[in-house]
C-alpha positions as CSV (number, residue, x, y, z in Angstrom):
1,X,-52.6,26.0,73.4
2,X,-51.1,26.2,69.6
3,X,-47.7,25.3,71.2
4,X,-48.8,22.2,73.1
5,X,-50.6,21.1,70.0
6,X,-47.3,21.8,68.1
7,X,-45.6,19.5,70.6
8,X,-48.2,17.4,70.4
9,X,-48.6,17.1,66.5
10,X,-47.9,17.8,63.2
11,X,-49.5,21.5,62.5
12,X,-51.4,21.8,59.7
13,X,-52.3,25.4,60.0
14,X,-50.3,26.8,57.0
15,X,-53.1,25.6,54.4
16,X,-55.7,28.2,54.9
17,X,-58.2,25.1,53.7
18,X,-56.9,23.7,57.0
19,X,-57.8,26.5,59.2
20,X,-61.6,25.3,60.1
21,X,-59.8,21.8,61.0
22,X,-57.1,23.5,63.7
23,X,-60.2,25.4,65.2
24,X,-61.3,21.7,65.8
25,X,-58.7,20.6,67.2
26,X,-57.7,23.5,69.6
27,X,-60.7,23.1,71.2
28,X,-60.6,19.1,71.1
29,X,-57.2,20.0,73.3
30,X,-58.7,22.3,75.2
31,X,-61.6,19.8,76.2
32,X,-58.7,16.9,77.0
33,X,-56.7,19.6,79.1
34,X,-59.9,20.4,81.0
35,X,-60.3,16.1,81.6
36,X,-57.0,15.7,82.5
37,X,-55.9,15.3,86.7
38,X,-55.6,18.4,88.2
39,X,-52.3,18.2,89.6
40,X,-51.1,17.5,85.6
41,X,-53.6,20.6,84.5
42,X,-51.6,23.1,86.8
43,X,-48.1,22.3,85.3
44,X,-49.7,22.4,81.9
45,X,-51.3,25.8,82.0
46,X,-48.3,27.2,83.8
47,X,-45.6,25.9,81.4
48,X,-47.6,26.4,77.7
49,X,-50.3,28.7,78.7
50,X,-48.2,30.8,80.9
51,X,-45.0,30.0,79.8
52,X,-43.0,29.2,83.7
53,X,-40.5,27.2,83.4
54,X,-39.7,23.6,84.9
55,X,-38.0,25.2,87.8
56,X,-40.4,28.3,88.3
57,X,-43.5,25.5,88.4
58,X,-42.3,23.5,90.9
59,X,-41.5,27.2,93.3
60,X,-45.0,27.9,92.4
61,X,-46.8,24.5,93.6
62,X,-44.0,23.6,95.8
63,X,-42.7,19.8,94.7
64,X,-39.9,18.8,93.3
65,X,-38.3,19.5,89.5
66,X,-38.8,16.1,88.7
67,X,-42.1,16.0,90.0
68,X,-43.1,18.9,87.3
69,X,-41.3,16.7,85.0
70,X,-43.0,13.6,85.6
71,X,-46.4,15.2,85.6
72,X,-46.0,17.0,82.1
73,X,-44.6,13.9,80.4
74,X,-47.9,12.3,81.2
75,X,-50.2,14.9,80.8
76,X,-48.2,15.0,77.1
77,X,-49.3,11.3,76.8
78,X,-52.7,12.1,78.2
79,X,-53.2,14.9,75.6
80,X,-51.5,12.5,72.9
81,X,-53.6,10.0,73.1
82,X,-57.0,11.8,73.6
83,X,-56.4,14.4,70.6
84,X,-56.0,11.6,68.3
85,X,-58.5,9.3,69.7
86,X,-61.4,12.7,68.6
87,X,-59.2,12.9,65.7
88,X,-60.2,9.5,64.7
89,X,-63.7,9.6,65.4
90,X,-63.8,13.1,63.1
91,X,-62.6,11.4,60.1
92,X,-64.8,9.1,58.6
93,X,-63.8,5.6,57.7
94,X,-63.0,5.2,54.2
95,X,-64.9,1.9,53.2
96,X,-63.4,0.2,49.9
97,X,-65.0,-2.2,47.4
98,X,-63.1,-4.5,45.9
99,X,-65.3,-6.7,44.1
């Protein structure tokens, strides 16, 4: 998981003040992985979590290279956008005064 959320985002896990908050948000990608298609959940956990390769995924489920392609580049997208969607809701919104 630690290198999809590399590819995913910035990683903030060299500040040990920042360990808590990547705890967070491994399991926030681990819940968006879960929610994603399944056809798009296969070639995820076969290229990050067991680390097959583009041509060794599509042997495995038996489509086409470019299908595996296709179907990581949106479960990427997927992932993007629901990892900083939680992110967002985390982090409370700063309210300013300027009166």
């Amino acid at each position: 998981i630690e290198g999809l959320l590399e590819h995913l985002l910035v990683p903030t896990y060299e500040q040990p003040e920042c360990w808590v908050e990547e705890a967070e948000r491994q399991h926030i990608l681990q819940r968006a992985i879960e929610a994603l298609p399944l056809n798009q959940r296969v070639v995820v956990v076969l290229y990050y979590l067991e680390g097959l390769s583009l041509k060794e995924i599509a042997y495995v489920i038996d489509v086409p290279e470019g299908t595996v392609k296709s179907r990581l580049h949106y479960a990427r997208e997927s992932l993007r956008k629901a990892v900083l969607e939680r992110e967002r809701r985390l982090v409370p919104e700063v309210a300013y005064d300027f009166t």
